[in-house]
C-alpha positions as CSV (number, residue, x, y, z in Angstrom):
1,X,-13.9,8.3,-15.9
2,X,-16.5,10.5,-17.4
3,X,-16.1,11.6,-21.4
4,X,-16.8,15.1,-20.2
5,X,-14.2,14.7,-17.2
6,X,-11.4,13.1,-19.1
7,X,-12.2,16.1,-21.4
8,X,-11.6,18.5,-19.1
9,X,-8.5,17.0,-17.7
10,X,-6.7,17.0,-21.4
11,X,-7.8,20.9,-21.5
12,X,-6.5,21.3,-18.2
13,X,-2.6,19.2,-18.7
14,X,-2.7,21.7,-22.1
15,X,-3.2,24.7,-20.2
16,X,-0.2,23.4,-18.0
17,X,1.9,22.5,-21.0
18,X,0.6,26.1,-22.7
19,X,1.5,28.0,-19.5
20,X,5.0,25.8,-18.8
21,X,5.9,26.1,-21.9
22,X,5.5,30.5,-22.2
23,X,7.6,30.8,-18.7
24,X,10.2,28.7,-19.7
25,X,10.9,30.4,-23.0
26,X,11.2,33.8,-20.8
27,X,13.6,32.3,-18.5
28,X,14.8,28.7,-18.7
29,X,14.6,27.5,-15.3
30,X,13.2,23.9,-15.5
31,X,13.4,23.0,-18.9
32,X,17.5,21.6,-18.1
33,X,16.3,19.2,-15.7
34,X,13.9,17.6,-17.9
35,X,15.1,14.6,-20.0
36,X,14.6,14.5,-23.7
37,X,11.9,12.2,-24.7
38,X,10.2,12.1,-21.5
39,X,6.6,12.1,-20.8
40,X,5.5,15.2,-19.0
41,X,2.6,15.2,-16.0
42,X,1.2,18.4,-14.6
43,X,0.1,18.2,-10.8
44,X,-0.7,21.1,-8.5
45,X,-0.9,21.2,-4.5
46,X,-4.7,23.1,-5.5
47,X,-5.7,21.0,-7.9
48,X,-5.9,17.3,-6.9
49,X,-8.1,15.8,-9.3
50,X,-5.8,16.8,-11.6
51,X,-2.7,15.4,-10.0
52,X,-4.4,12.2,-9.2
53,X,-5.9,11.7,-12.7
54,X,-2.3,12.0,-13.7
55,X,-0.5,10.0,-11.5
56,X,-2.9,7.3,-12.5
57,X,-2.0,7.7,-16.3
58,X,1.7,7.3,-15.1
59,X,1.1,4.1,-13.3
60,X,-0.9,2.9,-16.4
61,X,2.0,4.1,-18.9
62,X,5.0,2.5,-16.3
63,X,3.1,-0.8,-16.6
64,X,2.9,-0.1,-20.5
65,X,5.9,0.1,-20.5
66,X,7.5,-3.2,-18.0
67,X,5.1,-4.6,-20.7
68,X,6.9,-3.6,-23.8
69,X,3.8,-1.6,-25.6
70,X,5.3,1.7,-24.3
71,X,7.9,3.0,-25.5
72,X,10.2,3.2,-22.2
73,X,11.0,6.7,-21.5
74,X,11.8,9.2,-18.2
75,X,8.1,9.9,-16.2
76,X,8.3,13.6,-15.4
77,X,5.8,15.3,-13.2
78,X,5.6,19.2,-13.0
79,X,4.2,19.8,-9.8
80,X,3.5,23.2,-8.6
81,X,4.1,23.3,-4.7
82,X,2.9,26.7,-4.0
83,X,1.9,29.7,-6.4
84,X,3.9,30.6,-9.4
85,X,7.1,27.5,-7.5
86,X,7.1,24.2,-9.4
87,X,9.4,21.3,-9.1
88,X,10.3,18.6,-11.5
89,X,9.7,15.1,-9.8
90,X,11.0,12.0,-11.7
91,X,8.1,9.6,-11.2
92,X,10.1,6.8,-12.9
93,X,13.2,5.9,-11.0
94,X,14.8,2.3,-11.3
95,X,12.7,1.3,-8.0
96,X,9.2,2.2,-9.8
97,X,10.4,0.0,-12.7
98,X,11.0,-3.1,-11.1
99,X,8.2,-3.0,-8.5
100,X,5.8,-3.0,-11.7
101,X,8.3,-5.5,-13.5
102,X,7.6,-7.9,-9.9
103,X,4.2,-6.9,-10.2
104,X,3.4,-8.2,-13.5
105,X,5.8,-11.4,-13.5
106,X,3.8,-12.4,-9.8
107,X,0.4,-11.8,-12.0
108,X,1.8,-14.1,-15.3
109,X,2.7,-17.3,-12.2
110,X,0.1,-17.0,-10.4
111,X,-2.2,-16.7,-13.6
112,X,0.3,-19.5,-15.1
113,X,-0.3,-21.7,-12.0
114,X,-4.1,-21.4,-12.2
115,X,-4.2,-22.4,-15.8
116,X,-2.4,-25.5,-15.0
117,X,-4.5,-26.5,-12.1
118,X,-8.0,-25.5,-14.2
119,X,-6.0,-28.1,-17.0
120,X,-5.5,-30.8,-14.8
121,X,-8.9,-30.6,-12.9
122,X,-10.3,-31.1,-16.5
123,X,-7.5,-34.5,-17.2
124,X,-8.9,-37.8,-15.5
125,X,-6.2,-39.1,-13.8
């Protein structure tokens, strides 16, 4: 992704947070269903480069955190389905988490496997 894109992406997830944050401090509609700690995503049914930047920074931070480098946490998406309507979608269930935990332990055998078999190509026998 471009510097300037990614650039206008964070400007745009800021807006979202600005704007989130000034209704829900009117009226506190979404704000209970939101876990503390979590991590929140901004995605709109007009705006899909912005949803799909987004849902690739959540795949990136899930497998951050199967890994152990990110702190684990709830995966929260804010997605606005129509005008002014927005939903709260947990984007981090138990299922998400141990499809990327398979994921990564496949990748570490198979990369395990193929070690081994570059080792002993290199071992006369």
């Amino acid at each position: 992704m471009k510097r300037n894109n990614h650039s206008r992406l964070t400007d745009k997830n800021l807006d979202r947070l600005s704007e989130f944050l000034n209704r829900e401090l009117e009226q506190s509609i979404l704000a209970p269903q939101i876990p503390n700690g979590a991590h929140l995503f901004y995605g709109s049914y007009n705006d899909s480069a912005l949803t799909q930047a987004n849902i690739q920074l959540v795949s990136k931070i899930l497998i951050g955190m199967s890994l152990g480098y990110v702190e684990d946490a709830p995966l929260v998406m804010m997605f606005e389905y129509k005008p002014g309507k927005q939903t709260v979608i947990d984007l981090s269930d138990k299922m998400e988490k141990a499809r990327a935990r398979m994921f990564i332990e496949g990748f570490q055998k198979q990369s395990q496997h193929e070690m081994v078999v570059k080792i002993n190509e290199l071992v006369p026998a």
